[in-house]
DOKE-308078 format. One record per atom (N, C-alpha, C, CB): y, x, z; residue number from 0. Coordinates in steps of 0.2 Angstrom, whole numbers, plus 5000, padded with zeros to 4 digits. Glycine has a CB too. Layout:
BEGIN
     y     x     z  roti
     Y     X     Z   NUM
...
# end
This chain:
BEGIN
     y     x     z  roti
  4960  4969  4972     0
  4955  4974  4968     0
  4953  4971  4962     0
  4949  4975  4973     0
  4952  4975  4957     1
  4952  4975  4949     1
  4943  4969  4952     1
  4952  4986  4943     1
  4938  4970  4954     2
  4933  4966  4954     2
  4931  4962  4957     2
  4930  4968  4954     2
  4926  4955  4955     3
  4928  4948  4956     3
  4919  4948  4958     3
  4931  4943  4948     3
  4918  4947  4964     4
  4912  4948  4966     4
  4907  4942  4964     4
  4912  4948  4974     4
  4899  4944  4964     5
  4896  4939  4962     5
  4891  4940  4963     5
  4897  4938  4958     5
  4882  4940  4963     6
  4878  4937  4966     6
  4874  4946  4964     6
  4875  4929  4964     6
  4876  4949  4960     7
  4874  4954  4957     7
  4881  4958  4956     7
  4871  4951  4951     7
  4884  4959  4962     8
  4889  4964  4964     8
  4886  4970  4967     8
  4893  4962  4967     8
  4885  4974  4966     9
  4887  4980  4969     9
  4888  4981  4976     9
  4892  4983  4967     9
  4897  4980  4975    10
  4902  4980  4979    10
  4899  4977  4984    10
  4909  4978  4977    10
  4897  4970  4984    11
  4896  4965  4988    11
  4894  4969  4997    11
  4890  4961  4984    11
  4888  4972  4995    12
  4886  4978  4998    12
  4891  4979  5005    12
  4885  4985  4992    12
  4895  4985  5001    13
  4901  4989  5005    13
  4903  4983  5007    13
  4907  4993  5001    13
  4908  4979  5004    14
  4911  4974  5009    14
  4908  4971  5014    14
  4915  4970  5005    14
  4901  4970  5015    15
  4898  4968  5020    15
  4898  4974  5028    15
  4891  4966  5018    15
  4898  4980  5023    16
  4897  4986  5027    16
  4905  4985  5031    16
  4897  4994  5021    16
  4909  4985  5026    17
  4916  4986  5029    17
  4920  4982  5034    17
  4920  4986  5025    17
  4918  4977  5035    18
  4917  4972  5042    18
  4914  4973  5046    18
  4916  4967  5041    18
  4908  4977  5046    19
  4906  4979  5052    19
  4907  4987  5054    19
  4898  4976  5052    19
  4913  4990  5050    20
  4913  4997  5052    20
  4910  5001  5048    20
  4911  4999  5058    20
  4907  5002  5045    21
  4901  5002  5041    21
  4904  5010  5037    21
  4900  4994  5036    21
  4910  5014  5039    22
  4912  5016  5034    22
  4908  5022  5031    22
  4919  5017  5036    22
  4902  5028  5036    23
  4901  5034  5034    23
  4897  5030  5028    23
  4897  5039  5040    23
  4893  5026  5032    24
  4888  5022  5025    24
  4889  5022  5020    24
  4887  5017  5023    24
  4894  5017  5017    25
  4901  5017  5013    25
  4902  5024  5009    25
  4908  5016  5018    25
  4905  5026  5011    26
  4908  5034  5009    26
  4902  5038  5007    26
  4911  5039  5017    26
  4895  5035  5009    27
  4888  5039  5007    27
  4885  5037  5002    27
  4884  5040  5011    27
  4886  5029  5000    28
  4883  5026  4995    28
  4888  5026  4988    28
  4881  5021  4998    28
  4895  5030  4991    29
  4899  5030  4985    29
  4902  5035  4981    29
  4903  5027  4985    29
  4901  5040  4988    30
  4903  5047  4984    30
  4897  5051  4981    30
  4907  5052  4988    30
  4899  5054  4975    31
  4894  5059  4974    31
  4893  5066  4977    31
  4893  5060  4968    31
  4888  5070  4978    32
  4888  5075  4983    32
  4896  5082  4981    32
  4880  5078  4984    32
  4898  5079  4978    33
  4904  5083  4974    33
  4911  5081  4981    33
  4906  5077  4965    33
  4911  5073  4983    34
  4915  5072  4986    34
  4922  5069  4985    34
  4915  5076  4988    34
  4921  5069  4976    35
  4927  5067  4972    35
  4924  5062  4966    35
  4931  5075  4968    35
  4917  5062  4966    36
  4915  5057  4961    36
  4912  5053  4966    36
  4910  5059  4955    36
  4912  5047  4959    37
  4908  5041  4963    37
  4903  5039  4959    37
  4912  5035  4964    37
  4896  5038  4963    38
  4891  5037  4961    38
  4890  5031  4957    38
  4888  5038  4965    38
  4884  5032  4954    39
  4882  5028  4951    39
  4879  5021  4955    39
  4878  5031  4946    39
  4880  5015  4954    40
  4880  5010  4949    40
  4888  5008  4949    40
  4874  5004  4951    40
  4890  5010  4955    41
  4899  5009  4958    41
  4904  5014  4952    41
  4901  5013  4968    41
  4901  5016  4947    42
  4905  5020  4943    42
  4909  5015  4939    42
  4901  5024  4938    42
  4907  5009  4939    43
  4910  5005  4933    43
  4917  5003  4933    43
  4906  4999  4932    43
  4918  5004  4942    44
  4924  5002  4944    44
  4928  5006  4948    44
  4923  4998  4946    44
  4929  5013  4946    45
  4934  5018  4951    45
  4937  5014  4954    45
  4939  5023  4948    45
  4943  5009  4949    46
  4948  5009  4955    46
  4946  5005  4962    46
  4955  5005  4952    46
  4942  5002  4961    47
  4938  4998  4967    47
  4935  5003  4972    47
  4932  4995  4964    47
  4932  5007  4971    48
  4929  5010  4971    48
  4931  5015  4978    48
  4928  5011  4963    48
  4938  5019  4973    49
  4944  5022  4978    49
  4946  5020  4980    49
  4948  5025  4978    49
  4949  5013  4981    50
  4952  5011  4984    50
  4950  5007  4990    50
  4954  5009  4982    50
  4942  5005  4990    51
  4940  5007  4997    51
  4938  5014  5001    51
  4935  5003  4997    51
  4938  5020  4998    52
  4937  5025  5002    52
  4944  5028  5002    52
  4932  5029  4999    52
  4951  5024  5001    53
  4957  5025  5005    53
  4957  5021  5008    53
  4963  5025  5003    53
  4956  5013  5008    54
  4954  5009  5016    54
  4951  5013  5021    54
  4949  5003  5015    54
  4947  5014  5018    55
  4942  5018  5025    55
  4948  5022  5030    55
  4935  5026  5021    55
  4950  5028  5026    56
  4955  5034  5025    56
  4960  5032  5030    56
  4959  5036  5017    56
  4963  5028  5027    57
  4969  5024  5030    57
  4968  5022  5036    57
  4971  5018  5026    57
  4962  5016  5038    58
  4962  5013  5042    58
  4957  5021  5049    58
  4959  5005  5039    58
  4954  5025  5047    59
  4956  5032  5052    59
  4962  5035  5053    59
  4952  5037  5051    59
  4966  5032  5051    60
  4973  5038  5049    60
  4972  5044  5046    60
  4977  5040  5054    60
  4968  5046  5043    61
  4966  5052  5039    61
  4971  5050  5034    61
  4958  5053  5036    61
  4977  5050  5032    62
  4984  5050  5030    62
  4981  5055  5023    62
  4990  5055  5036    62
  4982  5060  5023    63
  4981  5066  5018    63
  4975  5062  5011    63
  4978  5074  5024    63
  4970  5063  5014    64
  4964  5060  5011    64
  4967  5051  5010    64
  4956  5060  5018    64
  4966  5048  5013    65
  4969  5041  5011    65
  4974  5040  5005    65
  4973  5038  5018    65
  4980  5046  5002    66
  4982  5047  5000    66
  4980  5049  4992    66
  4983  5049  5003    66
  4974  5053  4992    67
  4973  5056  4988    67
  4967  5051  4986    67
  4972  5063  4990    67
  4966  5046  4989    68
  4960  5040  4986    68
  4965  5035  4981    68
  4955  5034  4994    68
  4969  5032  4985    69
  4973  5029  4980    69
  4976  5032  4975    69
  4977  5026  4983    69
  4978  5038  4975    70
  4980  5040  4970    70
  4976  5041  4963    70
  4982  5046  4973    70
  4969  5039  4965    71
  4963  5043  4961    71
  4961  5036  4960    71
  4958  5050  4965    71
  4963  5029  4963    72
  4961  5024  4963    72
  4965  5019  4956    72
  4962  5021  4971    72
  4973  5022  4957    73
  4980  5019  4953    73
  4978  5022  4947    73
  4988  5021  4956    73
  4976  5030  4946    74
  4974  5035  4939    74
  4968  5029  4935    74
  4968  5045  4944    74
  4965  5027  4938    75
  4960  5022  4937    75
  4960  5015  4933    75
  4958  5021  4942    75
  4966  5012  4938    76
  4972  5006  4934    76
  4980  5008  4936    76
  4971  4996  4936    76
  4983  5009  4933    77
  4990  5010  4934    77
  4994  5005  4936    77
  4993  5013  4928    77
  4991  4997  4935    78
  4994  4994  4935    78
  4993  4990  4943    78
  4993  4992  4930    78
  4987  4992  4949    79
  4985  4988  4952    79
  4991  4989  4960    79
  4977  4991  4951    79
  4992  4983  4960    80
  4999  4983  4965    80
  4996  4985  4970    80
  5004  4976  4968    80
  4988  4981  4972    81
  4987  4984  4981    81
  4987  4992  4979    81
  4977  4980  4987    81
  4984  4994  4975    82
  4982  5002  4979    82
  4990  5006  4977    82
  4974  5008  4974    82
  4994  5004  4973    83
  5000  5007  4974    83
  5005  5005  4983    83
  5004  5004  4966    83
  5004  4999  4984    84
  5006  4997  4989    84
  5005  5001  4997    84
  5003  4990  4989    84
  4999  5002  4994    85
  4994  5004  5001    85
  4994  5013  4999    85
  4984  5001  5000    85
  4995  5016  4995    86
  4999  5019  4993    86
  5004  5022  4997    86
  5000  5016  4988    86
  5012  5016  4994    87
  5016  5017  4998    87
  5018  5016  5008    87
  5018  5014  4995    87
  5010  5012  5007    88
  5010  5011  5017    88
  5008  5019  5017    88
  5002  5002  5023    88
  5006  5021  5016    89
  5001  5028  5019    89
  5007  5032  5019    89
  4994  5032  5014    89
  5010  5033  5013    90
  5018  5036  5015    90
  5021  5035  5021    90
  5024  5034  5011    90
  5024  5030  5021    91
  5027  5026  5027    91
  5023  5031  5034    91
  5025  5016  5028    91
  5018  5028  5035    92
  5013  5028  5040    92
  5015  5036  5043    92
  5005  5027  5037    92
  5015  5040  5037    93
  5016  5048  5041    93
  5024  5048  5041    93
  5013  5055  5035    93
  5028  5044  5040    94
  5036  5046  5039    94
  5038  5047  5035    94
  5039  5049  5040    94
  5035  5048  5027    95
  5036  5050  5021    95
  5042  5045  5017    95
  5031  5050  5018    95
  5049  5043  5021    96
  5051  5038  5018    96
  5053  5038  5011    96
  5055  5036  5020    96
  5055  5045  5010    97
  5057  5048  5003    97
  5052  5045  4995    97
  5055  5056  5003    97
  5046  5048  4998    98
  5038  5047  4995    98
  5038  5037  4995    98
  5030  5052  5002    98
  5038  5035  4999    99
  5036  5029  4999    99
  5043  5023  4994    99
  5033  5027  5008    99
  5048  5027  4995   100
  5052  5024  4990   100
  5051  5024  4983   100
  5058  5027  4992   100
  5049  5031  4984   101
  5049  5031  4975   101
  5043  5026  4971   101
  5049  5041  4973   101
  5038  5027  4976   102
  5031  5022  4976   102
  5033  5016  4974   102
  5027  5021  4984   102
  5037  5014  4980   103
  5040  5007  4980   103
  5044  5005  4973   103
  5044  5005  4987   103
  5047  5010  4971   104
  5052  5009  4966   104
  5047  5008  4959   104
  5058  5015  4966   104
  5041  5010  4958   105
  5036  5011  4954   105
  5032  5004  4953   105
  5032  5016  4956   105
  5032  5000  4961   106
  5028  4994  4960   106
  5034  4987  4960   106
  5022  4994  4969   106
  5040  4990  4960   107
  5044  4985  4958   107
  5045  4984  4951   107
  5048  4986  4961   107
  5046  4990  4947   108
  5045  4989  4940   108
  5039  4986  4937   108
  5045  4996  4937   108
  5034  4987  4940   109
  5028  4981  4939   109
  5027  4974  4941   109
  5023  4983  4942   109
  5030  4974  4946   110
  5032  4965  4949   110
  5040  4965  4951   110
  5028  4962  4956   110
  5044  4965  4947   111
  5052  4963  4952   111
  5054  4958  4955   111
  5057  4963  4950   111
  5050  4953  4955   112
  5049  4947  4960   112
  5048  4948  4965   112
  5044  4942  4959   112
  5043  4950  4968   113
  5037  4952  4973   113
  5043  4953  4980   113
  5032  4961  4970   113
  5041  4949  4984   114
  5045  4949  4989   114
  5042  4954  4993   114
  5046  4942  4992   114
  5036  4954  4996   115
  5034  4961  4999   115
  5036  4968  4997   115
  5027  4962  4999   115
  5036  4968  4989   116
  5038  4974  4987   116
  5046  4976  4991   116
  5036  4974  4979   116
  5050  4971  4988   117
  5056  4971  4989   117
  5056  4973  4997   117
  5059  4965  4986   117
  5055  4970  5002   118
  5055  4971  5009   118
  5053  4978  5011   118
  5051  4967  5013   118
  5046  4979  5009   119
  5047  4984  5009   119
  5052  4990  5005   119
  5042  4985  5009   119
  5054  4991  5002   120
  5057  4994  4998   120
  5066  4997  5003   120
  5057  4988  4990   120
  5068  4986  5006   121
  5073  4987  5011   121
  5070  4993  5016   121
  5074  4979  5015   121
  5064  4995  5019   122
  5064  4997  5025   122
  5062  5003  5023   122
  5059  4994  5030   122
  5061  5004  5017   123
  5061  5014  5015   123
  5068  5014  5015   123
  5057  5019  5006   123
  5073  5012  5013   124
  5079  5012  5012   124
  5084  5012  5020   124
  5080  5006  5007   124
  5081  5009  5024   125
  5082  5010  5031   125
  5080  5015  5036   125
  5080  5006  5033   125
  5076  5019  5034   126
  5072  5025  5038   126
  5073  5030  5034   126
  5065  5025  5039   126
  5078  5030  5026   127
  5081  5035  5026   127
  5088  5034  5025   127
  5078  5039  5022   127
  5090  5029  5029   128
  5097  5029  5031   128
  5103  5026  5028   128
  5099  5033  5032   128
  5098  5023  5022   129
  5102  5021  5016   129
  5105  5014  5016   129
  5098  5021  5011   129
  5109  5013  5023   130
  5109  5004  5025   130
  5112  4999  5021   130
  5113  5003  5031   130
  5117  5003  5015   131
  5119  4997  5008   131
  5115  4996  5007   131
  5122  4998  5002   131
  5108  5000  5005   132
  5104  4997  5000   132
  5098  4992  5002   132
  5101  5003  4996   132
  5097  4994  5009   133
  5093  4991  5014   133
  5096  4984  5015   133
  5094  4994  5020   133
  5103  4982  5017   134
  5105  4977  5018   134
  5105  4973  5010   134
  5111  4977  5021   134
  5105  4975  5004   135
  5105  4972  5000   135
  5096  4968  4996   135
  5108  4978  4996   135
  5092  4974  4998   136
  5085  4971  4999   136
  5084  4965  5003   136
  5082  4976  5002   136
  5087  4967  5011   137
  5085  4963  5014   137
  5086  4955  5012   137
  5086  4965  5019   137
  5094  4955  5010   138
  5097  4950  5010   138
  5095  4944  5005   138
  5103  4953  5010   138
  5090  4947  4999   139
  5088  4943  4995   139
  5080  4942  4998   139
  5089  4947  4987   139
  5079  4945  5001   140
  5073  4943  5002   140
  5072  4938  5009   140
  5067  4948  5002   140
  5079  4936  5013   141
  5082  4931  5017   141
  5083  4925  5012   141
  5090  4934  5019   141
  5087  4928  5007   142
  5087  4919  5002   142
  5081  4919  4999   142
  5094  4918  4994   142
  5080  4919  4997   143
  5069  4919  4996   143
  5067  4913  5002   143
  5063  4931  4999   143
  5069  4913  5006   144
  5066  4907  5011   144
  5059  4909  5013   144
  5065  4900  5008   144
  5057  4912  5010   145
  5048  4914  5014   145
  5049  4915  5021   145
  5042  4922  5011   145
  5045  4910  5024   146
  5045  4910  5029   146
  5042  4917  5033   146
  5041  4904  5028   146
  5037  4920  5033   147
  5036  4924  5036   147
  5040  4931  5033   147
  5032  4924  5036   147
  5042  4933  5028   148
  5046  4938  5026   148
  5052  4937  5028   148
  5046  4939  5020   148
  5055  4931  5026   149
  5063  4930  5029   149
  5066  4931  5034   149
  5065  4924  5030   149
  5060  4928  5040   150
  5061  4931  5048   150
  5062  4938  5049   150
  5055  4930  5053   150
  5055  4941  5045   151
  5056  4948  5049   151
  5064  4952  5044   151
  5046  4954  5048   151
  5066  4947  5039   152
  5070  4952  5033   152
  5077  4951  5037   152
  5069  4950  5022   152
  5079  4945  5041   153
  5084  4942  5043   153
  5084  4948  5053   153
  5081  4931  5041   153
  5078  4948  5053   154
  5081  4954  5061   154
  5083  4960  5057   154
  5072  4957  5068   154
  5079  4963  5052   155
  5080  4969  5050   155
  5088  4971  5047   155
  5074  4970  5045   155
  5088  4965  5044   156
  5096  4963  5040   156
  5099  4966  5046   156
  5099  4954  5037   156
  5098  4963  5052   157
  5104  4963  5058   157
  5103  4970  5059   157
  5103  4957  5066   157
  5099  4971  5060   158
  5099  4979  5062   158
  5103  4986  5059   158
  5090  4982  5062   158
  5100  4982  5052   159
  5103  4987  5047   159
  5115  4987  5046   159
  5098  4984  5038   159
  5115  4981  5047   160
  5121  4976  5047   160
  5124  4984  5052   160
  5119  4965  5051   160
  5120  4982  5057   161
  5124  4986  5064   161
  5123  4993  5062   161
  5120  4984  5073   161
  5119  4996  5060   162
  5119  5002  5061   162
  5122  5007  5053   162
  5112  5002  5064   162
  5124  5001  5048   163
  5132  5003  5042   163
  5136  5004  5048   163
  5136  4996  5035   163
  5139  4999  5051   164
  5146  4999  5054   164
  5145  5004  5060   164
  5149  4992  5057   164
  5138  5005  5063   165
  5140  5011  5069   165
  5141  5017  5065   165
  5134  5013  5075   165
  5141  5018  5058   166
  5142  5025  5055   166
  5146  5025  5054   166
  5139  5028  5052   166
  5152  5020  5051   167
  5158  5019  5049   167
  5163  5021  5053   167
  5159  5014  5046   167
  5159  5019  5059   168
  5164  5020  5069   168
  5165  5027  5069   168
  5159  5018  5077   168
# end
């Protein structure tokens, strides 16, 4: 998130809220009665701002809405990877592997390092059946050595591995 908390935060507030569930609160101390703005004193920081009321979204599975926060969170900074990221999980989440590829292909132009991006990116490419490209993702983010990405990129590789050649069969 674009804001750096501090003794005279705002935010500080919510994120206490948001650990303990806190969300209707949340959602009431930051939208205005519009439902699309955000109140004041939290104006200073939309993308913050939305992008805890797609957390919220998200983590009810309200999919649609969760969607429409990040989107209005990224409009805010274009540049910011979580809410593009989170973004592309909310795609996923409904099935939208199409939608969350092209996401992903957006946050990789912004970081093409980024080993999460990249992994994810293998598993849109896997759910819509695209197993070259899938194995090619995966396969670099295998040599990468991260430890927790490697594992899950090195089963997925296998999966994907098997299921090029069951289509070639």
């Amino acid at each position: 998130m674009s804001f750096i908390e501090s003794a005279d935060d705002p935010f500080k507030t919510l994120h206490e809220l948001m650990k303990k569930g806190g969300y209707r609160k949340i959602e009431e101390l930051l939208l205005c009665p519009d439902g699309v703005s955000i109140r004041s004193p939290f104006d200073f920081d939309n993308n913050h701002a939305f992008y805890l009321l797609g957390d919220i979204a998200f983590n009810e599975q309200k999919y649609t809405r969760a969607e429409y926060f990040f989107e209005r969170s990224i409009e805010s900074r274009k540049d910011d990877l979580e809410a593009i990221l989170a973004l592309a999980n909310c795609f996923d989440a409904q099935g939208f592997a199409e939608k969350a590829r092209k996401v992903l292909i957006k946050a990789q132009a912004l970081k093409p390092h980024d080993l999460s991006i990249r992994f994810n990116l293998a598993n849109a490419y896997f759910d819509l059946g695209q197993f070259s490209k899938a194995i090619k993702c995966y396969s670099s983010v295998v040599r990468s050595r991260n430890s927790t990405l490697s594992s899950a990129a090195k089963r997925n590789l296998s999966l994907a591995r098997f299921r090029l050649k069951k289509n070639k069969d």
